[in-house]
N, CA, C and O atoms as a GROMACS GRO file, in nm:
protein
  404
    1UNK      N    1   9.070   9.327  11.464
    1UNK     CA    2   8.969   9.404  11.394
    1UNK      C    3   9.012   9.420  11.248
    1UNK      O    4   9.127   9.405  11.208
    2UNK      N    5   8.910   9.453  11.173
    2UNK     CA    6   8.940   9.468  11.011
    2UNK      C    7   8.867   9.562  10.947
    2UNK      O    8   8.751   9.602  10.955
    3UNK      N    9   8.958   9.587  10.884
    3UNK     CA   10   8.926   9.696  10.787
    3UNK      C   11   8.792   9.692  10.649
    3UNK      O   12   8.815   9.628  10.547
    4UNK      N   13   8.705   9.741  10.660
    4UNK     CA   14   8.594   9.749  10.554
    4UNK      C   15   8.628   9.839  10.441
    4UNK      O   16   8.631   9.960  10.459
    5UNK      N   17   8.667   9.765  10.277
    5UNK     CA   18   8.698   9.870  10.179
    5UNK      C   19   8.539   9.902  10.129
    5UNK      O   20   8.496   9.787  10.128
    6UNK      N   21   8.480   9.947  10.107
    6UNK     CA   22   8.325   9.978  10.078
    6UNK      C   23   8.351  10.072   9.928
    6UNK      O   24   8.400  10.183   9.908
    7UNK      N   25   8.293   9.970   9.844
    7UNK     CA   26   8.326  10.067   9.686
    7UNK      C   27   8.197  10.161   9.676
    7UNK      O   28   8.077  10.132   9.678
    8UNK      N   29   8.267  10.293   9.662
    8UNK     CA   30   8.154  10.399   9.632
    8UNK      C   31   8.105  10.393   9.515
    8UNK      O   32   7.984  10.418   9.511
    9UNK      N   33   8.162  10.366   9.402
    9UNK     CA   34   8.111  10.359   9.255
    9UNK      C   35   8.029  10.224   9.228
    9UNK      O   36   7.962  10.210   9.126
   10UNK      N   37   8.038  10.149   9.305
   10UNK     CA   38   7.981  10.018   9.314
   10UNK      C   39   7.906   9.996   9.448
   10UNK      O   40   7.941   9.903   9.520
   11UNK      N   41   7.811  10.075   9.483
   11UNK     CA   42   7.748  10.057   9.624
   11UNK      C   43   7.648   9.926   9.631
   11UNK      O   44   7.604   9.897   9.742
   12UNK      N   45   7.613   9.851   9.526
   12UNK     CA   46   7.529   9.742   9.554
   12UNK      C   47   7.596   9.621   9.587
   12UNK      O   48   7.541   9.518   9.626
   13UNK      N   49   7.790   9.651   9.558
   13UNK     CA   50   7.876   9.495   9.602
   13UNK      C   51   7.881   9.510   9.769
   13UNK      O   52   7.902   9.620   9.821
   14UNK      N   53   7.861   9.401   9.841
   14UNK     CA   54   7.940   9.456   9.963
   14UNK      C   55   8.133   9.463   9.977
   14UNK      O   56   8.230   9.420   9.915
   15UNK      N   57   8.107   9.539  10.086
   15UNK     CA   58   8.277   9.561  10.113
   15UNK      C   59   8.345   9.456  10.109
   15UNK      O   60   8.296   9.344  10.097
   16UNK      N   61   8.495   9.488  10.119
   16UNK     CA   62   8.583   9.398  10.072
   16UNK      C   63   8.626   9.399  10.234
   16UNK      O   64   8.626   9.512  10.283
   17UNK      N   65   8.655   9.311  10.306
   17UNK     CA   66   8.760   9.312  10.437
   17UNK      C   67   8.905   9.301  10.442
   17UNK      O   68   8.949   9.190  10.409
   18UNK      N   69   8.999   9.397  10.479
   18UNK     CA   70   9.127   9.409  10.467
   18UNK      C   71   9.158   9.467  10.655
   18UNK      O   72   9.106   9.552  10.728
   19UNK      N   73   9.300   9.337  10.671
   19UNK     CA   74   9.349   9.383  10.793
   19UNK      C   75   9.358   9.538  10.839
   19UNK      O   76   9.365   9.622  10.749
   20UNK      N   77   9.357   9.577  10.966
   20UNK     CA   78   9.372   9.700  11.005
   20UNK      C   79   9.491   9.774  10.930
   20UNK      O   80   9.479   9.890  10.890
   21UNK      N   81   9.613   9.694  10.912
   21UNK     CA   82   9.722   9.760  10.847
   21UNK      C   83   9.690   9.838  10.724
   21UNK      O   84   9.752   9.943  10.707
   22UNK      N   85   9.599   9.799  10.634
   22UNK     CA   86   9.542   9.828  10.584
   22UNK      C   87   9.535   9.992  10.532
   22UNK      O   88   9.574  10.050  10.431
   23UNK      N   89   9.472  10.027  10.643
   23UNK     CA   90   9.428  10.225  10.689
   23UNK      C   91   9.623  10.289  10.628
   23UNK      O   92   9.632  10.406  10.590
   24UNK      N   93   9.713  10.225  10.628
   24UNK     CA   94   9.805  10.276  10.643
   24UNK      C   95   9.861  10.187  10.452
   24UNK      O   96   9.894  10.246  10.350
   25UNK      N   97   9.850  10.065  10.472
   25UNK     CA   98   9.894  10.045  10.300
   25UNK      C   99   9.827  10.091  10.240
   25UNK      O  100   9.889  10.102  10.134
   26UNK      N  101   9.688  10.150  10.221
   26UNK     CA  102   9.632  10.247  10.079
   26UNK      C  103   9.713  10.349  10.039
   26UNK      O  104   9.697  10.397   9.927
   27UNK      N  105   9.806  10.392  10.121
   27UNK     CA  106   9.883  10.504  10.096
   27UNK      C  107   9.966  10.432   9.943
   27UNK      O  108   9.904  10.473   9.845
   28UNK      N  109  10.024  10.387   9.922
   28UNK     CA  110  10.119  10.275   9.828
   28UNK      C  111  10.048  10.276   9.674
   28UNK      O  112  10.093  10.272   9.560
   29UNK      N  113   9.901  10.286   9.740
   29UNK     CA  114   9.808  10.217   9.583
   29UNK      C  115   9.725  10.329   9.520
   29UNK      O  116   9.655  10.313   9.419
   30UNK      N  117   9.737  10.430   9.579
   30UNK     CA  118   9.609  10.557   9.549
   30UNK      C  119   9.643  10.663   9.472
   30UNK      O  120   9.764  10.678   9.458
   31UNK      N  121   9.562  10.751   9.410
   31UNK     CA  122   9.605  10.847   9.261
   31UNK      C  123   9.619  10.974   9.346
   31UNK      O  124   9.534  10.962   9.434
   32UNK      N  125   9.669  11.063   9.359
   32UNK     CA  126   9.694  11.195   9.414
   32UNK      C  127   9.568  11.240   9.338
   32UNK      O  128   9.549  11.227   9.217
   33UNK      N  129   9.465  11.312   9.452
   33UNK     CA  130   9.348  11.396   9.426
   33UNK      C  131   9.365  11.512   9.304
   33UNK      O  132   9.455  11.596   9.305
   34UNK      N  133   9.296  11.504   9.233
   34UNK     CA  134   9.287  11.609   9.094
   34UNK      C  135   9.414  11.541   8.951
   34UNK      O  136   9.411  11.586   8.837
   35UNK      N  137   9.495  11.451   8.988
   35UNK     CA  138   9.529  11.375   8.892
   35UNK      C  139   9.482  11.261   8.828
   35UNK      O  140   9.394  11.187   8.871
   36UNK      N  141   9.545  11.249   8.722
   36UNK     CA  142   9.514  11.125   8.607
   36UNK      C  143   9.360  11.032   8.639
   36UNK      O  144   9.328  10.913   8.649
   37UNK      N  145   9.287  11.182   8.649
   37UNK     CA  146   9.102  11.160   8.630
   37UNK      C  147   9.076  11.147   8.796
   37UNK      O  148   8.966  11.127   8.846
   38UNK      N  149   9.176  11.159   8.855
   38UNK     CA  150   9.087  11.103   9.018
   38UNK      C  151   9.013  11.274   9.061
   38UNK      O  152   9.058  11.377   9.009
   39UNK      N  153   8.925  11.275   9.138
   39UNK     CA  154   8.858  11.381   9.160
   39UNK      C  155   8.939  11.495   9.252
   39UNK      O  156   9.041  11.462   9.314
   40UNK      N  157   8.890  11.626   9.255
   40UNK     CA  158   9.012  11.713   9.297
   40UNK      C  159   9.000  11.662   9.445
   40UNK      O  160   9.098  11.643   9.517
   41UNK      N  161   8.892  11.646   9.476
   41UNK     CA  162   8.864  11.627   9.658
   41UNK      C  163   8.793  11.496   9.684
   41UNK      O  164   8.732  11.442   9.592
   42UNK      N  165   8.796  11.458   9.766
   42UNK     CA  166   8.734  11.334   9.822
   42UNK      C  167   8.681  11.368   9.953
   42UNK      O  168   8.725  11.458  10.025
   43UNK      N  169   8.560  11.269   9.987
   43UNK     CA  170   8.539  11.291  10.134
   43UNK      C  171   8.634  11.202  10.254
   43UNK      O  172   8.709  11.110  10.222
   44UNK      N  173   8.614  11.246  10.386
   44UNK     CA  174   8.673  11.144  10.480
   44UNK      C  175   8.714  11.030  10.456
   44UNK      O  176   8.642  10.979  10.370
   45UNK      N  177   8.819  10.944  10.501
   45UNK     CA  178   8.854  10.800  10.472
   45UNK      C  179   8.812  10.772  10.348
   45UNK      O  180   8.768  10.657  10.350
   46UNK      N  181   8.798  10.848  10.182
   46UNK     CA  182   8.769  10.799  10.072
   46UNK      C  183   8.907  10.805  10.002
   46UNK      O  184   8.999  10.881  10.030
   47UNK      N  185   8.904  10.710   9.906
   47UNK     CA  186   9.050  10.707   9.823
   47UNK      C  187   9.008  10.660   9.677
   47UNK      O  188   8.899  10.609   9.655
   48UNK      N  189   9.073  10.675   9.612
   48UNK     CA  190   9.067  10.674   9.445
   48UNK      C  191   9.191  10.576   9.381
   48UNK      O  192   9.302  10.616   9.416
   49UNK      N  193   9.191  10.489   9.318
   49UNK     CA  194   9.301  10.387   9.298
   49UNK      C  195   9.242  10.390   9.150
   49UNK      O  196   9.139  10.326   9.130
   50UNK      N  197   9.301  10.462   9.046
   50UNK     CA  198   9.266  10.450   8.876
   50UNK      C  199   9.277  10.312   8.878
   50UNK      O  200   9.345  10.265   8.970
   51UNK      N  201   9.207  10.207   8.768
   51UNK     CA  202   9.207  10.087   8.728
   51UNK      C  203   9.300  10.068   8.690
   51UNK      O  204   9.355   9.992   8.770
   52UNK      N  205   9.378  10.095   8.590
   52UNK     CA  206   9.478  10.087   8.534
   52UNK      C  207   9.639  10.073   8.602
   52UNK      O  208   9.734  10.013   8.553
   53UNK      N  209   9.633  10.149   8.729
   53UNK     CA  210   9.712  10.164   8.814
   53UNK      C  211   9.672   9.982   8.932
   53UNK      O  212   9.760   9.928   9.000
   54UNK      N  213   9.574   9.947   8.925
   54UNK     CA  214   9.531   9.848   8.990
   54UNK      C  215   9.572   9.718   8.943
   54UNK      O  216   9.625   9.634   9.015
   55UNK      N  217   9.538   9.701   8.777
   55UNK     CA  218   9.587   9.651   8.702
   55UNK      C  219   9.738   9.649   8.709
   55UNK      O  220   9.767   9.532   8.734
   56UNK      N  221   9.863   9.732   8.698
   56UNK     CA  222   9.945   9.711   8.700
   56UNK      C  223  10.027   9.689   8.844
   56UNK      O  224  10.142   9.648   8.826
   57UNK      N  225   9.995   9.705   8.959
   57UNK     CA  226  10.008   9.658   9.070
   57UNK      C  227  10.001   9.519   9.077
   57UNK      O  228  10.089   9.440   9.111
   58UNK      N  229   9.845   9.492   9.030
   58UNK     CA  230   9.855   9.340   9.044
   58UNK      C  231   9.932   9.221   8.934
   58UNK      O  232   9.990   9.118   8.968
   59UNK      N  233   9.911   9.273   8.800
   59UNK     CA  234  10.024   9.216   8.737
   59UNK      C  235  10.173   9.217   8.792
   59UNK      O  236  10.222   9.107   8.817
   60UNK      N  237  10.228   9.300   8.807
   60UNK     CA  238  10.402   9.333   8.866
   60UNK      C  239  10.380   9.261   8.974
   60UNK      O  240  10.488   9.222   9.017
   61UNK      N  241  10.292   9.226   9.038
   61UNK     CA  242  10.317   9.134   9.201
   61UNK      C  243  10.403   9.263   9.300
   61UNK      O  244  10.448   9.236   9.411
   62UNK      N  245  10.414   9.394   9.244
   62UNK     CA  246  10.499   9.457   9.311
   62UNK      C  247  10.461   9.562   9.340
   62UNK      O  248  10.372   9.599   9.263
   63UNK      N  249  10.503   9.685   9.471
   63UNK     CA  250  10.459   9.806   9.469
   63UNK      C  251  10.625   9.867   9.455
   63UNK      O  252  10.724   9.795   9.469
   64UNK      N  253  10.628   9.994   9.429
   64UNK     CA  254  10.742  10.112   9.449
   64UNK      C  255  10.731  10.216   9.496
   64UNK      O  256  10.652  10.306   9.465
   65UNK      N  257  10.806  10.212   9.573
   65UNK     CA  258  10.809  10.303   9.699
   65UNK      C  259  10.995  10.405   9.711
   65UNK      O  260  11.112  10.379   9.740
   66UNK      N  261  10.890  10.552   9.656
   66UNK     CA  262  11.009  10.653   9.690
   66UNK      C  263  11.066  10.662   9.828
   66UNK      O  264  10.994  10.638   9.925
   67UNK      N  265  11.176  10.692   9.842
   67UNK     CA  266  11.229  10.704   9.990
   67UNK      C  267  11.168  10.867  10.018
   67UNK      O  268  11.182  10.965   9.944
   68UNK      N  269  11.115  10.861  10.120
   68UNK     CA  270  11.081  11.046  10.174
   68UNK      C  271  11.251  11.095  10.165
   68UNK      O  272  11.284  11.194  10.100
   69UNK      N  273  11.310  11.046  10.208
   69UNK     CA  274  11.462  11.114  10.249
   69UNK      C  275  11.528  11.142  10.092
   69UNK      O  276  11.559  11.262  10.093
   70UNK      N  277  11.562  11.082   9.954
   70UNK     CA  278  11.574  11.100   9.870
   70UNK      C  279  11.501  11.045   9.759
   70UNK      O  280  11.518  10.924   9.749
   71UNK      N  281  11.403  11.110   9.648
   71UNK     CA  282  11.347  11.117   9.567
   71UNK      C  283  11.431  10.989   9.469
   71UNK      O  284  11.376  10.883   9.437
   72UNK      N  285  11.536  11.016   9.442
   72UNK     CA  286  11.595  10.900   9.364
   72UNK      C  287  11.647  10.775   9.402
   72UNK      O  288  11.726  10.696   9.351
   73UNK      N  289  11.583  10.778   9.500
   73UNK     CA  290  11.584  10.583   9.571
   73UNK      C  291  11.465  10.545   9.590
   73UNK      O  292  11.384  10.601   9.664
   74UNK      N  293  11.447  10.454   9.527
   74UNK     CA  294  11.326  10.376   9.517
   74UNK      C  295  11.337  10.259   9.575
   74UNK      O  296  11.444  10.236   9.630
   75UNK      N  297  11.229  10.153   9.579
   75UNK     CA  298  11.278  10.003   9.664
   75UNK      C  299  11.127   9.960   9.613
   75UNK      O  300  11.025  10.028   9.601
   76UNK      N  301  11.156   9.798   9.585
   76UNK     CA  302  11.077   9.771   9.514
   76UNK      C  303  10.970   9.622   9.645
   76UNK      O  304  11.021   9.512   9.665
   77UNK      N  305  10.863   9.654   9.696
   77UNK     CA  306  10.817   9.588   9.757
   77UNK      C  307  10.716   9.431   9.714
   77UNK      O  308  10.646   9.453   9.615
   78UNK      N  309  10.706   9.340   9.748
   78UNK     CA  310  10.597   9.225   9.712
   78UNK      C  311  10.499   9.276   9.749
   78UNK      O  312  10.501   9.335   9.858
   79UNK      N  313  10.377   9.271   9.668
   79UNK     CA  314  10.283   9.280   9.720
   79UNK      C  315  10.216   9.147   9.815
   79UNK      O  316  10.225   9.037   9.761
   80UNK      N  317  10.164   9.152   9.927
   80UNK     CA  318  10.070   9.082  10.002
   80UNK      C  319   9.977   8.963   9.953
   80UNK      O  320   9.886   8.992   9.875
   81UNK      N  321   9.991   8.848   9.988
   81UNK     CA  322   9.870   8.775   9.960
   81UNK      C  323   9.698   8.877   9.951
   81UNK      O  324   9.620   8.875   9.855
   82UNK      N  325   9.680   8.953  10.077
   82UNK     CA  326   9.528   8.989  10.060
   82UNK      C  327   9.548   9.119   9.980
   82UNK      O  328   9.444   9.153   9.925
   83UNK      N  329   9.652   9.203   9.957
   83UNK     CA  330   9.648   9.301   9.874
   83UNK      C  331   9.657   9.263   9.753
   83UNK      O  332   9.649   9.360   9.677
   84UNK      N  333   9.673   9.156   9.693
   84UNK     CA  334   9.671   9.099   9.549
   84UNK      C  335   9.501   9.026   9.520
   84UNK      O  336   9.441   9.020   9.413
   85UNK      N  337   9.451   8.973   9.666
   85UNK     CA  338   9.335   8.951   9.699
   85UNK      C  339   9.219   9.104   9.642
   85UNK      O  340   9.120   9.096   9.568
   86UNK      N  341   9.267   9.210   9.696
   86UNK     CA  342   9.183   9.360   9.705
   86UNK      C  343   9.233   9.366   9.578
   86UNK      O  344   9.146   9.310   9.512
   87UNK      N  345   9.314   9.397   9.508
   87UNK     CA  346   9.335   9.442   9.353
   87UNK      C  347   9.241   9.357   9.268
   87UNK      O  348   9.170   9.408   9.182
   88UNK      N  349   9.243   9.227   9.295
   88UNK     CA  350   9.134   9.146   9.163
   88UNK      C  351   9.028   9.176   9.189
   88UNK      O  352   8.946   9.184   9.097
   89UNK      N  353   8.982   9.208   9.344
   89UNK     CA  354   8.862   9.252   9.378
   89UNK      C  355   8.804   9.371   9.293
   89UNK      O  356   8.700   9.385   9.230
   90UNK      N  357   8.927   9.462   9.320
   90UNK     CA  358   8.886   9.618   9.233
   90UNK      C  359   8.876   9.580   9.063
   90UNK      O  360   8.793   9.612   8.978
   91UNK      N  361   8.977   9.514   9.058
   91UNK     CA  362   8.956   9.509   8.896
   91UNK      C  363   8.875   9.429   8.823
   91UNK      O  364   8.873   9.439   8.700
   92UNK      N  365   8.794   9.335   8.893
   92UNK     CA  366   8.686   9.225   8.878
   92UNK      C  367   8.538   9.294   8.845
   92UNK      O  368   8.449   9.267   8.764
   93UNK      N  369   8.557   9.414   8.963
   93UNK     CA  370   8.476   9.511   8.953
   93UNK      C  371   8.419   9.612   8.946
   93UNK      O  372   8.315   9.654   8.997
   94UNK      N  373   8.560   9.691   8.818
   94UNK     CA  374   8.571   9.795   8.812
   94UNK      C  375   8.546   9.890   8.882
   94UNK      O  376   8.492   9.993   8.844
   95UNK      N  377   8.587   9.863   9.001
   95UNK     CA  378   8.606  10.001   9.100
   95UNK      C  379   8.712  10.067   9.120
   95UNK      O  380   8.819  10.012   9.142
   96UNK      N  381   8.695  10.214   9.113
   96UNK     CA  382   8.824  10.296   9.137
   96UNK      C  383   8.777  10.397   9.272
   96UNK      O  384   8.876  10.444   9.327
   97UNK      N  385   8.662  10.433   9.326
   97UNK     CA  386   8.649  10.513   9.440
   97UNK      C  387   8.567  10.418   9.581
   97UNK      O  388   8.452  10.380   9.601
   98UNK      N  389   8.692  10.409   9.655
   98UNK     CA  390   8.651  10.354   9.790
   98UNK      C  391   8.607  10.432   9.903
   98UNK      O  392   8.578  10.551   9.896
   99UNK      N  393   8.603  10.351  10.021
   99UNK     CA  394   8.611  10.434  10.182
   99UNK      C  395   8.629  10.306  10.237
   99UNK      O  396   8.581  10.195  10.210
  100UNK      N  397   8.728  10.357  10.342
  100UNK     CA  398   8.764  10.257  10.450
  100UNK      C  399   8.672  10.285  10.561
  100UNK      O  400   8.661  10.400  10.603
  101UNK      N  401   8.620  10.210  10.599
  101UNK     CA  402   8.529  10.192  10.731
  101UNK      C  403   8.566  10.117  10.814
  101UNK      O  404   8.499  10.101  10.917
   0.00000   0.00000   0.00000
């Protein structure tokens, strides 16, 4: 089964399809609610990924990822064939507010 990214700011593109894993990598790519312009609240399964932040994901080929256990270890991940796929998507078409369906 697969994941439907459905752009809210862009409701006339259809969705983008991303593996189930998916529901769990947006965590990696998304703006913390009420920061750097993303809205204070969102509805259900909606997420906010600033452009700019999309943009530099997909340039770096890379994500960074704090350790929960200590704040000052970081580790630097590849991004995915289809998650480099979903970033040109977003940035092709200026979308920054999704929902996973």
């Amino acid at each position: 089964m697969s994941v439907r990214v459905v752009p809210i700011n862009r409701p006339e593109l259809a969705p983008f399809a991303m593996p189930d894993r998916f529901r769990h990598d947006i965590t990696y790519f998304v703006t913390s609610p009420g920061e750097s312009g993303a809205p204070a609240s969102l509805g259900e399964n909606e997420w906010w990924v600033r452009l700019a932040d999309a943009r530099e994901f997909y340039d770096e080929g890379i994500l960074r990822i704090v350790s929960p256990l200590d704040s000052q270890s970081t580790a630097e991940l590849e991004i995915t064939e289809e998650q480099e796929a979903w970033l040109r998507w977003m940035i092709d078409n200026q979308i920054e507010h999704i929902r996973l369906a």
